[in-house]
C-alpha positions in Angstrom: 0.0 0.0 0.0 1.1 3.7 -0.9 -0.6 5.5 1.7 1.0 3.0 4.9 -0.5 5.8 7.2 -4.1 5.0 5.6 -3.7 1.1 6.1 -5.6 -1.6 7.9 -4.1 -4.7 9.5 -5.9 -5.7 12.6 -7.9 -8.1 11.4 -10.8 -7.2 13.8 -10.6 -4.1 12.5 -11.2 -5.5 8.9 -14.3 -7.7 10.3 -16.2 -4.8 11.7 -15.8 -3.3 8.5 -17.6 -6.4 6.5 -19.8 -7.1 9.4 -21.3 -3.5 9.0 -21.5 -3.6 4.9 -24.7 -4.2 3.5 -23.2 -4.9 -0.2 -20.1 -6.9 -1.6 -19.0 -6.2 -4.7 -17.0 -9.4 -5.9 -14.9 -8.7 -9.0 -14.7 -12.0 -11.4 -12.0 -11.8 -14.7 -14.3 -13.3 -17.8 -11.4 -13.9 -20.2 -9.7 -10.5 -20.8 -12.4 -8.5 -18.8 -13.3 -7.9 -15.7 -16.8 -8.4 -14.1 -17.7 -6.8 -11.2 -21.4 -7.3 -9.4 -22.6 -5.7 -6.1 -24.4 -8.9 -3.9 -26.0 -9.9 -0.6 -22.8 -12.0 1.4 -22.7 -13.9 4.4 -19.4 -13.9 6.1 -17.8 -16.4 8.9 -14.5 -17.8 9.2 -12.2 -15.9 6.7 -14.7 -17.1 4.5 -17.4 -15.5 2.4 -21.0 -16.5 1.0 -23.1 -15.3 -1.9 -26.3 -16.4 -3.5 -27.6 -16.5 -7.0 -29.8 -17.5 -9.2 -28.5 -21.3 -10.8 -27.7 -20.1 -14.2 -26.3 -17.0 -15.0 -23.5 -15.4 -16.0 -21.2 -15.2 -12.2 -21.7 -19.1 -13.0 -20.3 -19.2 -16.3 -17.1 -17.2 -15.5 -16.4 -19.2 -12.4 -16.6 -22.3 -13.8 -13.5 -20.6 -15.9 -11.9 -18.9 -13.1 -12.5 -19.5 -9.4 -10.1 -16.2 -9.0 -11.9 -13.4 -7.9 -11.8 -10.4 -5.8 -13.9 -8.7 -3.6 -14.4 -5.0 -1.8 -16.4 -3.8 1.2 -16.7 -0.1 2.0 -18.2 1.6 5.1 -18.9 5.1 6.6 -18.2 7.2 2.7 -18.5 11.2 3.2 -17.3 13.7 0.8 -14.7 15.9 2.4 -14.9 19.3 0.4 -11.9 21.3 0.1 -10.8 24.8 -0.8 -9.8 24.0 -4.6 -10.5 21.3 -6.4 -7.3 19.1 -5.8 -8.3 19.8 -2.3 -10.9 17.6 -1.7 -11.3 14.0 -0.5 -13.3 11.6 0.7 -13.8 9.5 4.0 -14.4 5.8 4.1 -13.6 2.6 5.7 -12.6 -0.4 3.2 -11.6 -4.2 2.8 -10.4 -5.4 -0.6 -9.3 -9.1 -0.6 -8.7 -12.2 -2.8 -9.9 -15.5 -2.7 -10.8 -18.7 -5.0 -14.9 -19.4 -5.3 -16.6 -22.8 -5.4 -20.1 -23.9 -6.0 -21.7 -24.9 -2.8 -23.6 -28.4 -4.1 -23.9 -30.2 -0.8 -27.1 -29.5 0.8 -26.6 -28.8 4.3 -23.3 -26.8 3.7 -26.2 -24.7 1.4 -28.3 -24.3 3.9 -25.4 -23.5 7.0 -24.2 -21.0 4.3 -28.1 -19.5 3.5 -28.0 -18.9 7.3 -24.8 -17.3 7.4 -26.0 -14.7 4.4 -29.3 -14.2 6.2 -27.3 -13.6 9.7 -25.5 -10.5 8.0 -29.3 -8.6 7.7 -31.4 -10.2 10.6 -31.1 -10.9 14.0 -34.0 -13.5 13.3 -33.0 -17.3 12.8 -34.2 -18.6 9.3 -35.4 -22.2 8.4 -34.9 -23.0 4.8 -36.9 -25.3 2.8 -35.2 -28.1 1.0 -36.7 -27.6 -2.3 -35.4 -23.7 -2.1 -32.0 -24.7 -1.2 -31.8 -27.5 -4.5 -33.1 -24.2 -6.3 -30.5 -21.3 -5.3 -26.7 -21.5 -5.9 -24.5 -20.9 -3.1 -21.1 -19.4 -3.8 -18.8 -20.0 -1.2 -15.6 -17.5 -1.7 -12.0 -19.0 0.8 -10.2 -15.9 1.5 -6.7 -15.6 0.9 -6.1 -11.9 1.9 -7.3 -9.0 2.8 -6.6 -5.4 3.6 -8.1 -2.2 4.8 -7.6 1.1 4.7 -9.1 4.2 6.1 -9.6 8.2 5.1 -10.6 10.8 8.2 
């Protein structure tokens, strides 16, 4: 990182920042170009948890390329300035790396459907099994991460 006085690395740190996000936005690489989609996540253990639709495009690149790469951002503000080169913003982010797999076993669907769901309810959800055969479960093993902060 450039900046090392804007940098990130207590890992707590970088959790609170996913644990407040309401979006991800994981980056795929179809071929020579990028793809980049904002999604609902679920995240537990250094690892994180998406849902989709079964076919679709997100499915077709990853069955490519597992590669991807993903960004959480908290807390933006625009921070106006006297000129134009003086202005900034504030924010809190997490940008990381990881390899994605599709979640086929059913009960690692459903732990992971639970895990999303935790991320935007306090509430407990059940899940049927005939909506868990119907939704694919993207399950993203993170292998770095880090943050960085504007005041």
């Amino acid at each position: 990182m450039r900046r090392n006085e804007k940098e990130i690395t207590d890992k707590a740190d970088m959790e609170s920042i996913i644990q407040q996000s309401l979006v991800c936005r994981l980056a795929l690489s179809d071929e020579d170009s990028p793809y980049i989609v904002p999604l609902c996540f679920g995240y537990t253990d250094n690892t994180l948890y998406f849902h989709s639709a079964k076919e679709g495009k997100k499915r077709e690149i990853l069955k490519r390329n597992n590669n991807v790469c993903f960004e959480f951002d908290i807390g933006s503000e625009v921070k106006p300035g006297k000129t134009g080169c003086d202005w900034g913003m504030k924010y809190r982010s997490v940008i990381g790396f990881g390899e994605a797999f599709i979640v086929e076993d059913l009960e690692e669907k459903r732990r992971a459907l639970g895990i999303i769901m935790a991320q935007y309810a306090d509430q407990v959800y059940k899940f049927t099994d005939a909506a868990v055969k119907e939704t694919l479960v993207i399950k993203v093993e993170i292998s770095s991460m880090t943050g960085k902060h504007s005041v």
